[in-house]
C-alpha positions as CSV (number, residue, x, y, z in Angstrom):
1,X,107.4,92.3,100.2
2,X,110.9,92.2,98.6
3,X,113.8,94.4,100.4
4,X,117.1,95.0,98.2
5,X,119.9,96.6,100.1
6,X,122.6,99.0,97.4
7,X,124.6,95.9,97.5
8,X,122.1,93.6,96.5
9,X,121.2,96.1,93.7
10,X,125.0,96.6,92.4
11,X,125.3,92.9,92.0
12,X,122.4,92.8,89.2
13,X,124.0,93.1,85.7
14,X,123.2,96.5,84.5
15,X,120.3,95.2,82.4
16,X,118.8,93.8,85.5
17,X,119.7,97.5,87.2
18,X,117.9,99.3,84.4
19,X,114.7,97.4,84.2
20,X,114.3,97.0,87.8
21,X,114.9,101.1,87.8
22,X,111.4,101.4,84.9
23,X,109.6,99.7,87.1
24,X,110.4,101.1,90.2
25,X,110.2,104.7,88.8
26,X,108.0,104.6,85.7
27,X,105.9,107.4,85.3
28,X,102.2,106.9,84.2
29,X,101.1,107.6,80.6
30,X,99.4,110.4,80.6
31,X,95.5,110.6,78.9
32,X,95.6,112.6,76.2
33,X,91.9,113.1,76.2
34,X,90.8,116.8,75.8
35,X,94.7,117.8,75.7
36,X,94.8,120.8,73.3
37,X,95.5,120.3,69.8
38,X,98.9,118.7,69.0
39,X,100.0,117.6,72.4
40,X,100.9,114.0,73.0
41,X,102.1,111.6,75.6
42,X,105.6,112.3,74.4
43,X,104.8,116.2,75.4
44,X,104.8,115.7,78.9
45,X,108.6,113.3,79.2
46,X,110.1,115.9,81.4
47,X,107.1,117.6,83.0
48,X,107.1,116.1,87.0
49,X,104.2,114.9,89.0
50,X,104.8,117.0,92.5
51,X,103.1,115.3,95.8
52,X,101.3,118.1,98.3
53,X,104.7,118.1,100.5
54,X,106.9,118.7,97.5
55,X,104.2,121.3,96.0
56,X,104.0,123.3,100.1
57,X,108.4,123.3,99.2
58,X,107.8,124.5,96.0
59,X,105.5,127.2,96.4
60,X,108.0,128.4,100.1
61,X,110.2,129.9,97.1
62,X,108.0,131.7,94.9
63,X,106.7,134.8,94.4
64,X,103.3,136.1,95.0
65,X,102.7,137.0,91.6
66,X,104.1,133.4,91.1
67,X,102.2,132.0,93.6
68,X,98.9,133.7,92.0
69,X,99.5,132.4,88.6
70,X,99.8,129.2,89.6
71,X,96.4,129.6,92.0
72,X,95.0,130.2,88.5
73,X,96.0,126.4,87.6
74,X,94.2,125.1,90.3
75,X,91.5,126.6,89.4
76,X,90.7,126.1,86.1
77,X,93.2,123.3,84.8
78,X,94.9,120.9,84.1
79,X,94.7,122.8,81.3
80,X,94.9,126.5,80.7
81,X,94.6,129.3,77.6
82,X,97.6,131.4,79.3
83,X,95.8,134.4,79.2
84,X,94.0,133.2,81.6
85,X,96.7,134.2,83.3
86,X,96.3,138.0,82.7
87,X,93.9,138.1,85.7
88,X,97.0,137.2,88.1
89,X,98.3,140.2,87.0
90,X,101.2,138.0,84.9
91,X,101.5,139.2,80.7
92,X,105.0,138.3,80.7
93,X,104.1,134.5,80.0
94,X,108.2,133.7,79.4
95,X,109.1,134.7,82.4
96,X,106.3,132.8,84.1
97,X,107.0,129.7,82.6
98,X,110.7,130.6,83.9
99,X,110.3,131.2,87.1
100,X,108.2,128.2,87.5
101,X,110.7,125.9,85.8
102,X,113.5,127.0,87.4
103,X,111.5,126.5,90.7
104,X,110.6,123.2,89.7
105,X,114.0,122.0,88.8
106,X,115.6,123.7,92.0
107,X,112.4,121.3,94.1
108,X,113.0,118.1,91.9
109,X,116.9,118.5,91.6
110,X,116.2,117.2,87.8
111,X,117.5,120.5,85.6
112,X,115.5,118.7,82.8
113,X,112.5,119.0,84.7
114,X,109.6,121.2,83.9
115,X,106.2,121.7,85.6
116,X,103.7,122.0,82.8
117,X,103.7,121.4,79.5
118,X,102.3,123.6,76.2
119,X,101.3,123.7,73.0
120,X,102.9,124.8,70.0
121,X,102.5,128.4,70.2
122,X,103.3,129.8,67.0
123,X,100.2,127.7,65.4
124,X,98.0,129.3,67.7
125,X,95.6,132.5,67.5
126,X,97.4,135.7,68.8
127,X,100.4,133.5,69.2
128,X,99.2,132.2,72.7
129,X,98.5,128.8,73.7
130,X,98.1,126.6,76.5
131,X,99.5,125.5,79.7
132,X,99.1,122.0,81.1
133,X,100.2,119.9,84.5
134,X,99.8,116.3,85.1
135,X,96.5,115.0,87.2
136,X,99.1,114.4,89.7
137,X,100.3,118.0,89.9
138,X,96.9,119.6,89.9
139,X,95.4,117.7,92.3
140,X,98.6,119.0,95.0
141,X,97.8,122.6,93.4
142,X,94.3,121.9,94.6
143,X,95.6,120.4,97.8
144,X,97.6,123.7,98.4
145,X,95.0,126.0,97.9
146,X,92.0,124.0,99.5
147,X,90.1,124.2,96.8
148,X,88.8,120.4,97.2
């Protein structure tokens, strides 16, 4: 076990600081495997891995209809068509994917943050794609709504 107080930290040249912060905070690379069509690892740079507690926080602020959108991701994701949304009762997807973000930036204090990712929508059929969260994220959705 190593123990670094602020001080300790402040007195590393800021190389030192900056690699000691990637492997401290690094995120995973996410598997790509059975992503739709055209997303990459690079897609999800900004999309956050909630824990349960931070996912019990998050959902404390949204709305039902939010709430039943998202029960739809726990579901059937970490991937989802978002029409599959439609049986939530949500055909607004923009303002889905709004309240959510906004939510998840307001929970993560990161206003670059974003809790799924998605496809490029204008090269799909009807003009609707998909919707995907991190492993991380979809196992607290499950958490949240005992589904496992």
């Amino acid at each position: 076990m190593l123990m670094l107080t602020k001080d300790d930290i402040r007195n590393l040249s800021p190389s030192a600081q900056e690699e000691l912060k990637q492997l401290l905070f690094a995120k995973p690379t996410v598997d790509v495997t059975g992503l739709p069509d055209g997303l990459t690892a690079d897609d999800f740079e900004d999309v956050v891995d909630l824990n349960a507690d931070q996912m019990e926080d998050f959902m404390a602020g949204c709305s039902a209809e939010t709430i039943a959108g998202l029960k739809i991701i726990a579901e059937n994701g970490p991937v989802i068509h978002a029409s599959q949304l439609d049986a939530a009762g949500i055909d607004n997807y923009g303002h889905f994917q709004g309240r959510v973000t906004k939510r998840t930036r307001t929970i993560t204090g990161n206003r670059n943050a974003y809790l799924f990712t998605w496809d490029d929508w204008t090269q799909q059929p009807g003009g609707v794609g998909h919707y995907v969260v991190t492993p991380a994220t979809f196992r607290s959705l499950r958490i949240y709504f005992k589904l496992d």
